[in-house]
N, C-alpha and C positions, 0 to 999 in steps of 0.2 A: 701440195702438188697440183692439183685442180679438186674442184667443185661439181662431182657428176650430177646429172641432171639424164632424167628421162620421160620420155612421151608414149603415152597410150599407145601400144601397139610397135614402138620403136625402140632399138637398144640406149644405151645410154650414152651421152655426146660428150664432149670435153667440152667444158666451160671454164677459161680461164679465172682465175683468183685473183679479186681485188683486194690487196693485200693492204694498201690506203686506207681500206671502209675497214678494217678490223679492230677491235681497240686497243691489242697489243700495240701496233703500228703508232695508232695516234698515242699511246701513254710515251713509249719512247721515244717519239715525234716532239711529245710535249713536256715531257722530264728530262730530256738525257742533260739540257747543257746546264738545269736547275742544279743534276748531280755534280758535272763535272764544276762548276762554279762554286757550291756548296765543299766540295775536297778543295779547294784551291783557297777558299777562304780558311779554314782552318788547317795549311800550310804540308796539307798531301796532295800528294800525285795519284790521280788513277792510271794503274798499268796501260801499258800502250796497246797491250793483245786485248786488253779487257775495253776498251775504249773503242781498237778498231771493228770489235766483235760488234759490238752498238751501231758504230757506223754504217761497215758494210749492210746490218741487217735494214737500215733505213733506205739501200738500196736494190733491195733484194726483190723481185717482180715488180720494179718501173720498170717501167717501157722506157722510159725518156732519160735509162742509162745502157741502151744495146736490148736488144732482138733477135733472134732470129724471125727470119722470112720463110714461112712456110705457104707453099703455092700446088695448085690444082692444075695440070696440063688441060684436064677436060674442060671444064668451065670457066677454069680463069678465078678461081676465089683465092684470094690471100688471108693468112694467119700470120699476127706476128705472137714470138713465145719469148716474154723480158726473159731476160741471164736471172739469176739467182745468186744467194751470198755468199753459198757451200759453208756456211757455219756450223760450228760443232757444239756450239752451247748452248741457243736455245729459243733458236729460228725454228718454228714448229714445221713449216715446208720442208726447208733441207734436212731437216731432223726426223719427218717424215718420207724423206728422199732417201737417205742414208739408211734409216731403219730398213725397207723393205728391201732395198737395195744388198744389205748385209745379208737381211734373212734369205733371200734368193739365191745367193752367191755361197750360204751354208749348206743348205738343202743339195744343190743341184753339183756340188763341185769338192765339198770337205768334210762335210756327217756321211760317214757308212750308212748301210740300208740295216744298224743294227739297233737297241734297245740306248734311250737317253734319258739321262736323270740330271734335275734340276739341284745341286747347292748352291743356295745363298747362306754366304756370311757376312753377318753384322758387326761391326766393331765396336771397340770404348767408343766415346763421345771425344774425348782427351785423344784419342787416334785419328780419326777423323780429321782432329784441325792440324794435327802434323801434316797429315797425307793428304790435306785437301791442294798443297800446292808444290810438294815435294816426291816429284814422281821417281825419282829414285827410291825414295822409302815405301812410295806404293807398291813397285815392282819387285823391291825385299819380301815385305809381307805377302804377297799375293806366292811368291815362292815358297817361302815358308808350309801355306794352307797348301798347295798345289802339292807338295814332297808330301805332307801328314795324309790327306788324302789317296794319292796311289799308292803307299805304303800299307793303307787301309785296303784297295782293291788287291795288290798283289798277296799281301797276306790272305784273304779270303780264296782268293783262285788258288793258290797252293792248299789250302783246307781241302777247298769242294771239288775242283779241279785235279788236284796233282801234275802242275804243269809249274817246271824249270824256268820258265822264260816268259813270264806273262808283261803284254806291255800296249799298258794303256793309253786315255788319250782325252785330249780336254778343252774345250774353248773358252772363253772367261771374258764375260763382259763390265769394265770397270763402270759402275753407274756413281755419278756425283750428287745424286738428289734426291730427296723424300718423295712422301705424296702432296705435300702442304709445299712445296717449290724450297722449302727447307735445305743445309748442306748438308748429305749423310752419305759421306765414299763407304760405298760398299759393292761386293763382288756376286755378279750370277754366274756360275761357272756349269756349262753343260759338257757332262762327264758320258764317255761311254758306260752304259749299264753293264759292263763285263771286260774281257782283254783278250787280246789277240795272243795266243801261242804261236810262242819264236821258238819253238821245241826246233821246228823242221824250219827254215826259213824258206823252203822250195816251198810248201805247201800254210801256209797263212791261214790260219781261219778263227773265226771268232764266236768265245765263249761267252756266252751271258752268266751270270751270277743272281744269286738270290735277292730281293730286296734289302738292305741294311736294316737290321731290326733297330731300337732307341736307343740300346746298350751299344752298340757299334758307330754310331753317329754322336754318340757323347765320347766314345775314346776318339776318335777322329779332333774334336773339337778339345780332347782335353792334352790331348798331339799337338794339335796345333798351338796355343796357350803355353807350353812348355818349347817348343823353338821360338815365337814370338816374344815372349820373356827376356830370352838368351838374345835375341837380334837387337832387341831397346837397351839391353844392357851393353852389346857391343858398339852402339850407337851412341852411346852416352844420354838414351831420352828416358830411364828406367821412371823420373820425375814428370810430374804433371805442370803443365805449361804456366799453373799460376806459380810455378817454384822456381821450374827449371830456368837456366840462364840462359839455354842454347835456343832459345826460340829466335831462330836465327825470322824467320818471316817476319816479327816485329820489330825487328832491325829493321831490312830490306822495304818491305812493306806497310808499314803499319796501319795503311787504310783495310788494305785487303786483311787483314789480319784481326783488324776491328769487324769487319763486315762477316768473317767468315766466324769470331766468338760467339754474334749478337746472331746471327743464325743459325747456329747449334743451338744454342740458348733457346731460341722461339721468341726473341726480344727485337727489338727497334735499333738500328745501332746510331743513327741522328735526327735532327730534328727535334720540333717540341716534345715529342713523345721518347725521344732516345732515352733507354734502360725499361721502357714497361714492354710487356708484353705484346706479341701481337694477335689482335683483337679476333676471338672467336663467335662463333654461332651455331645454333642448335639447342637440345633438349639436352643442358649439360646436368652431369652428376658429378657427385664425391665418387672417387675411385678408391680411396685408400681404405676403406672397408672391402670391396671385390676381391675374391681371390681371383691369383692368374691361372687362366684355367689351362689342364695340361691338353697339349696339343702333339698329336702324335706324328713321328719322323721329325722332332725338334729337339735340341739341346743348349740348354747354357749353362755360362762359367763364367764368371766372373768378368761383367758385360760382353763376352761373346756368345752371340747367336749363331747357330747352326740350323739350317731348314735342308731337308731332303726329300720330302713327301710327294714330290712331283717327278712325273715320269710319265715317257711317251714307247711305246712299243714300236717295235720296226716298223712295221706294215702304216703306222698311220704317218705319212709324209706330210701333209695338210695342218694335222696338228703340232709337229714338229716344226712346219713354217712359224704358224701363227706363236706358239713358244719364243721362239727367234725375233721374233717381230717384239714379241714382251720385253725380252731382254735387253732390245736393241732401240727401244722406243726414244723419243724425245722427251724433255724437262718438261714441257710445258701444252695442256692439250687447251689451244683456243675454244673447242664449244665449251670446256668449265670455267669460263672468263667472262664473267658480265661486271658491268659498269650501272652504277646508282645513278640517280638523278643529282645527287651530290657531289660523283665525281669519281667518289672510293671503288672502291675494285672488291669483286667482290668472287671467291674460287672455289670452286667444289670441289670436296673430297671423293676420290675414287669409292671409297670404301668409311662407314662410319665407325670413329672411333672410339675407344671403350667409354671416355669420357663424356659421348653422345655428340661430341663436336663432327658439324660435315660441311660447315665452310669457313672459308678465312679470309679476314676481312679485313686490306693494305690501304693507304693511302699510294698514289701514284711512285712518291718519292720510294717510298717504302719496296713497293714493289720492283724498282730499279736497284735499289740492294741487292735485296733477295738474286736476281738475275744476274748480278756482275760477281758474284762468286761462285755461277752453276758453271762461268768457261773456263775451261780446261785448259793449262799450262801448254804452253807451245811444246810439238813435239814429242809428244806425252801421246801413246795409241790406248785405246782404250776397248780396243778389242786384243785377245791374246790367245794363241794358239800354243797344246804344250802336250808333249806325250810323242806317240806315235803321227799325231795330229800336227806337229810344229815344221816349219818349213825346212827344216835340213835333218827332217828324221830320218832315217835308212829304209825303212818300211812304207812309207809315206804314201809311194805312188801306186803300191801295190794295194793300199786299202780305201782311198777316197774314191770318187765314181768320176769316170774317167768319160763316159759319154755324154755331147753336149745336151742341152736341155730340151727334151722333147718340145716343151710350146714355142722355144724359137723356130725348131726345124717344121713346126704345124705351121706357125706363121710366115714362113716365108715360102711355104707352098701355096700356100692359099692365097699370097697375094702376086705370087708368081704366075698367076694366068691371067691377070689385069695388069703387069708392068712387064717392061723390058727387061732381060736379065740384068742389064749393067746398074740397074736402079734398086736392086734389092737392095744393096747395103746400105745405099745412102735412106731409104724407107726404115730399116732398121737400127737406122743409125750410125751404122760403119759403113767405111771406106772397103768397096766390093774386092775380097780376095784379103782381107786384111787377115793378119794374127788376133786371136776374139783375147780381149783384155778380162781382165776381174771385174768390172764396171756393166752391168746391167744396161742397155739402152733406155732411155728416159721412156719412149714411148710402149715399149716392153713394159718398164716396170705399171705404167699406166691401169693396159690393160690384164695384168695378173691380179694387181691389187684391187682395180675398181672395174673392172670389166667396161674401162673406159679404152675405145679404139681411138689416139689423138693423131692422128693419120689419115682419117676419112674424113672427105671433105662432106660438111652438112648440108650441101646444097645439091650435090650428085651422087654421094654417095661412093665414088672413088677415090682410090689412093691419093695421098699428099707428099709431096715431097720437098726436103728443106732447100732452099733456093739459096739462101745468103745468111753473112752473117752479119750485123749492121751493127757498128761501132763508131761510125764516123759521125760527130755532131751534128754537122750539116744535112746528111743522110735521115738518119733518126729524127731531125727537123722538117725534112721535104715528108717522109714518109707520113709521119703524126701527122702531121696537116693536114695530108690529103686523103687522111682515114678520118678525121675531126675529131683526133684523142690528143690528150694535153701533152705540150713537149717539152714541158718542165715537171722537175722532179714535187712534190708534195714539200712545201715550207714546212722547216725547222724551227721549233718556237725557241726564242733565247730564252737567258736565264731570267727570273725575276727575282730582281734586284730591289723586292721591296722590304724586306730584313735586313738589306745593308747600310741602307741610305733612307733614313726616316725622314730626312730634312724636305727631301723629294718624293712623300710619298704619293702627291698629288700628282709630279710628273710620272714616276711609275709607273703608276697602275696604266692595265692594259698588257699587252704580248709586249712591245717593248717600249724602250726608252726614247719617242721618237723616229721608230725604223719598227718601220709596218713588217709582220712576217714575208712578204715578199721582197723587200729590202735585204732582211735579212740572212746573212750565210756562217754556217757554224767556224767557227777556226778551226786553223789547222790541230791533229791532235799532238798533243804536249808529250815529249819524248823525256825533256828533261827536267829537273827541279825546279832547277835555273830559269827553266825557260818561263816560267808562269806567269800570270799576272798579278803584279807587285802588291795590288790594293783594291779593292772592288769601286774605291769615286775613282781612280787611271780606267778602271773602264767604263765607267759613267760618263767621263767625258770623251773617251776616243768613242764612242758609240754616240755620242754627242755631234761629234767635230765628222764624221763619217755621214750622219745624217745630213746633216748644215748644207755638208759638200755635193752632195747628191740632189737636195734641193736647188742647188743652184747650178 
């Protein structure tokens, strides 16, 4: 989102993010068409969402694809702020945008001011690659746990309680990925710690419940295990994927489906190194002497994990964000991403593993696997709301918080006696008088998360206000210029094509074939089978005949 920065004595300023200088940017800058070239040679398609997910993100804060103009009436200073790629898979900005953006819009608008506990469930590994691209089967299972679950709440309220009518409530955050950027679909679900009595429906109010002791968190999980069971069997998947026939995705799919085995696995899925491992680091050990130590508020069965040991009390709202924010996080955190001198990539574990392992260590190509199975199927939400909490509950309106959020109505006081009234909404983002949307204002979220003000201008010190929105090429070309920032987007490296055509490997070598990175521009992306390129010398030489042409 930005890069806060601050000065002795002064709050902290927005500094926009050179998202070009980062090494993400330049591995996808400089693998993506190596990938797509590499599928196309060995006669797959990469999905089109999965491809445009790539693309978009190699557009995501240039300047030199749209702006906004942000301008200072006092002084006269300009800011331009690039568009971004609003991706869902694993753009760490927009995934950093979205993150606190969800957390904000929990807190202030659909969590009660009551008691929340954390389940996560973990599933087979065999489940996983069903549900890694089959969101209807995600949205079965996640029912399933969601029914075992309040069946567990409401039975306990009628124990401790003796109330008729208990009815709970849940949010559920579908996460696609490990800590290692690994595939692992699994659910955080944030439950109310108790249920509201519908005894009286005039009078609402909300009972907390005891902590689940280990014994109550193991029938929950072994609840769930027994409808999960019945769901695979009414599904026809009771069979594990090296048996079963219906692996309908290695039909449809079969790169994604390669990509997404070899990443359950912790393996390579091309390239020289495809079927080994991928490469660890750290003070390892044998684990299979350890015992698994027991962990309390935990249960398994028969690869199902149950965790519930986490819980936030009403009264702390701040922790309850920052929870929200956990849940809600991005795939992928740029400061655990450094780059060798040799080129490899090299990623830190959040937390060390039993095995002593605490980083992982891709080749470029590598690492663009890993990434092109963390995005999420079109259309597929991955946040879920369920109970008294879901959008067409009965009760709904009666228990969410219904007043807006104190820091906006702080913040547009306080800049209400330096601006005009008709300019507060556009300062906050909205159209003044407007109906307030689910969507956070960018420069709101700014200063919640970073106590970055992106609105004050750094040369006066007063309010900014967005002027325009600059989309037109010529525009964005006059404006660049006469700021002296570049008005071309960052070069695309083609594919190399030096494993295809040995005969040329002298021509090769180098970014390309005759067509300097500036030359070069990616293709359009490939929708159909059909469409591909036939043979990798047809594009040796149209990349050839393309150069020639342009020479001359």
């Amino acid at each position: 989102m930005c890069e806060p920065r601050s000065a002795p004595g002064r709050p902290d300023r927005y500094v926009p993010r050179e998202v070009e200088r980062t090494i993400l940017y330049g591995v996808v800058a400089g693998s993506l068409e190596s990938f797509l070239a590499r599928a196309r040679e060995r006669d797959h398609v990469v999905p089109r969402f999965v491809e445009r997910e790539f693309r978009t993100y190699l557009e995501c804060g240039i300047a030199a694809n749209g702006f906004l103009r942000v301008h200072c009436d006092a002084c006269g200073h300009d800011r331009i702020v690039p568009f971004s790629c609003k991706g869902r898979g694993f753009c760490p900005s927009c995934g950093g945008r979205r993150m606190a953006d969800t957390a904000a819009h929990l807190v202030d608008r659909v969590l009660p001011r009551v008691p929340v506990r954390q389940w996560v469930l973990s599933l087979p590994v065999a489940l996983r690659y069903r549900m890694a691209f089959d969101a209807a089967l995600t949205s079965a299972v996640l029912t399933a746990f969601i029914r075992a679950l309040f069946a567990s709440l409401r039975r306990r309220a009628r124990q401790q309680r003796q109330i008729r009518y208990p009815q709970p409530g849940a949010v559920t955050f579908i996460q696609r990925f490990g800590d290692a950027l690994n595939l692992n679909v699994h659910f955080h679900v944030l439950a109310l710690d108790g249920v509201y009595c519908a005894d009286n429906p005039q009078e609402m109010s909300f009972l907390p419940l005891d902590p689940p002791e280990d014994a109550e968190i193991l029938r929950v999980a072994r609840e769930f295990a027994r409808r999960l069971e019945r769901l695979l069997e009414r599904r026809g998947l009771s069979g594990t994927p090296d048996t079963d026939e219906a692996d309908v995705l290695a039909v449809e799919e079969p790169l994604l489906a390669e990509l997404c085995g070899a990443s359950l696995r912790g393996r390579v899925a091309s390239g020289p190194r495809a079927g080994h491992r991928v490469r660890r680091l750290g003070d390892r050990i044998a684990v299979e002497a350890l015992q698994e130590p027991a962990t309390p508020g935990c249960a398994s069965i028969g690869g199902i994990n149950l965790h519930a040991a986490v819980a936030v009390p009403a009264s702390d709202r701040r922790r309850l964000e920052r929870l929200c924010r956990y849940t809600a996080r991005p795939a992928l955190a740029t400061e655990r991403l450094t780059q060798g001198p040799d080129g490899r990539l090299l990623y830190r574990l959040r937390h060390r593993w039993r095995d002593g392992t605490t980083h992982m260590l891709f080749e470029p190509l590598e690492l663009i696997e890993r990434l092109a199975v963390l995005v999420p199927p079109p259309r597929s939400h991955l946040v879920r709301f369920h109970g008294i909490l879901a959008p067409r509950a009965s009760w709904r309106d009666e228990v969410v918080p219904g007043a807006p959020p104190t820091f906006l109505v702080g913040m547009a006081e306080e800049r209400g006696s330096r601006s005009a009234p008709a300019e507060k909404g556009i300062l906050l983002g909205e159209p003044s008088g407007a109906p307030r949307n689910s969507r956070t204002p960018w420069a709101v979220l700014l200063s919640r998360v970073f106590a970055v003000d992106a609105l004050t201008c750094p040369r006066c010190g007063q309010p900014m206000r967005i002027l325009a929105v600059i989309q037109s090429p010529e525009a964005i070309h006059a404006i660049l210029d006469c700021l002296n920032l570049s008005a071309r987007p960052p070069p695309v490296a083609p594919p190399a094509l030096t494993g295809f055509l040995p005969f040329c490997s002298g021509m090769c070598a180098g970014p390309g074939i005759g067509v300097s990175h500036e030359q070069y521009r990616p293709p359009a992306p490939v929708a159909r089978p059909w469409r591909a390129a036939s043979h990798p010398a047809l594009d040796f030489w149209r990349l050839q005949s393309t150069a020639h042409s342009q020479a001359r």
